[in-house]
N, C-alpha and C positions, 0 to 999 in steps of 0.2 A: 616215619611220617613224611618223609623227603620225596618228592615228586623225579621219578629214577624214570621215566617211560622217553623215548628217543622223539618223541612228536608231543607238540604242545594238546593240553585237552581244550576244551571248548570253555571249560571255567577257567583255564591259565590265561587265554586270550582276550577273556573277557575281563578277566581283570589286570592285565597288560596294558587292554585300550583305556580302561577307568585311569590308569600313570600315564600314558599319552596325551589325555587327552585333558590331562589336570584333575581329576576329577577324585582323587586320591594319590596323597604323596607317601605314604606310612607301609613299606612295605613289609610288615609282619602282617596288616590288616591285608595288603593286598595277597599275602601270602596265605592268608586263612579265606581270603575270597576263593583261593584256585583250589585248594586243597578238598579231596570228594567228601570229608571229617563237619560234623555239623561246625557252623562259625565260633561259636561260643566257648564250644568244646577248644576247639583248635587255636582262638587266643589264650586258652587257661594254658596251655604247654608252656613247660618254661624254658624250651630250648626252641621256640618259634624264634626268636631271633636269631637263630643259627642256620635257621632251615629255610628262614627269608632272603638270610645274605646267600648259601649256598645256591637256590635256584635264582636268585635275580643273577649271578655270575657262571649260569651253564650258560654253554654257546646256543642252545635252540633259543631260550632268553633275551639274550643279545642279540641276537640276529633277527627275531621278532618285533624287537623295540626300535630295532633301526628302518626295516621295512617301515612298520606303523608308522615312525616317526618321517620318515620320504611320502608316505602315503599322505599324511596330514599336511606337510609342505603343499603337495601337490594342489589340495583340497582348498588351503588357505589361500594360496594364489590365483583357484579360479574364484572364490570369492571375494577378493578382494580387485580382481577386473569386475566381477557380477556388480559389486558396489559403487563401483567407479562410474561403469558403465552407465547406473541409474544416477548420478549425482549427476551426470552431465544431462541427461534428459532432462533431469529437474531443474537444471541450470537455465539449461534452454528457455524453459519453460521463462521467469522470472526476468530474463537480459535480449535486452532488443538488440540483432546488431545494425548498425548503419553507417552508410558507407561516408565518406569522407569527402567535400569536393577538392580538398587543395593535392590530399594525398592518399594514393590508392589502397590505403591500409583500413579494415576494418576494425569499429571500432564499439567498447561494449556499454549498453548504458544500462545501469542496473535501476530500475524505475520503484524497488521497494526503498533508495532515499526518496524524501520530499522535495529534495532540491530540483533533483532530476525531474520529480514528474510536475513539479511547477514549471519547469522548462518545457515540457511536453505542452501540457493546457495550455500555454500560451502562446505555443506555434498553433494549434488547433483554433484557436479565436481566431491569431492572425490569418488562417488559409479560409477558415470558412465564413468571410463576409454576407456572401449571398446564402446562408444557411444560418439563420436565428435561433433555431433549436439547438444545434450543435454547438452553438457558441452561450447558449443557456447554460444547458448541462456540461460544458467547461469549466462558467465560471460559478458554476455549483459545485463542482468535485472541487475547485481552487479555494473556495469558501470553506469546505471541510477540513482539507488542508491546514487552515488556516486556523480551525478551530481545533484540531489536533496538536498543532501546535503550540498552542496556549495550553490547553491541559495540560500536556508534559511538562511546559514549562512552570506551570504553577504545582506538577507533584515533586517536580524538584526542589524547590525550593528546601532548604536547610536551616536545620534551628540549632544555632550556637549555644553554648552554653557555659558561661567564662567563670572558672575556678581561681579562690584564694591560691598564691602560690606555696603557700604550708598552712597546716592547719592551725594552727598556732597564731594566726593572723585572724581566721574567720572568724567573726561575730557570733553562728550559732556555739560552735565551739566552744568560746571563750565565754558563754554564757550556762553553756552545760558545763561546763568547770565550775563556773562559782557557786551551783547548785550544787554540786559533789563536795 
């Protein structure tokens, strides 16, 4: 039942990538995956465990798993620029930058706190004198603001709840005792 052929088949490979790629750690099952033997049939063997260790330690084996396994580096690194790449767009997206007058360093202001964008709306009043609407709908968005911040504030709120320090002291207790 031992897989003796000098070249991996297309079922060894494919169940090589299922151990690469996590996707199976159990190599008697990955050994009954490669094997041309129906699955079933080939975990009843009871010498699958000998014939799991003997092909996971041929060198076409080996040498397949280290490939696959540089292949998958390879793959994870361009996904993990591909993710970078988009976090920073989205980043973008969310934080103003604006430049500095004292010092020529830019600088990031993230406008999803409220503190920040109460500082915003209130340069916006202050620049648009000669614009009533704009400083309407300022101290409209600053009034939500405001109203969001009381609701959070009131879902926070917390309810204590202060315990005898033994039970042996508390009153229900000590009242279901005399009834017993």
């Amino acid at each position: 039942m031992a897989l003796v052929n000098k070249k991996l088949t297309e079922r060894e490979k494919a169940a090589l990538i299922l151990y690469v790629y996590g996707y199976c750690e159990d190599w008697r099952e990955l050994y009954a995956i490669a094997v041309d033997t129906p699955h079933d049939k080939a975990l009843r063997d009871i010498n699958i465990a000998v014939y799991a260790s003997r092909w996971k330690n041929t060198a076409k084996v080996r040498e397949f798993l280290a490939q696959e396994k540089e292949r998958r580096e390879i793959w994870l690194g361009k996904e993990r620029e591909r993710i970078a790449k988009e976090y920073k767009e989205s980043a973008a997206d969310s934080v103003r930058i604006e430049r500095q007058t004292e010092e020529d360093e830019t600088k990031f202001i993230d406008y999803s706190d409220p503190a920040n964008r109460r500082t915003l709306y209130n340069k916006v009043i202050a620049k648009s004198k000669d614009d009533p609407k704009t400083q309407l709908d300022a101290a409209k968005m600053f009034e939500q603001i405001q109203r969001d911040d009381r609701q959070a504030a009131a879902e926070q709120k917390q309810v204590r709840a202060y315990l005898p320090v033994t039970c042996d002291s508390c009153p229900l207790y000590q009242r279901a005792r005399k009834k017993l």
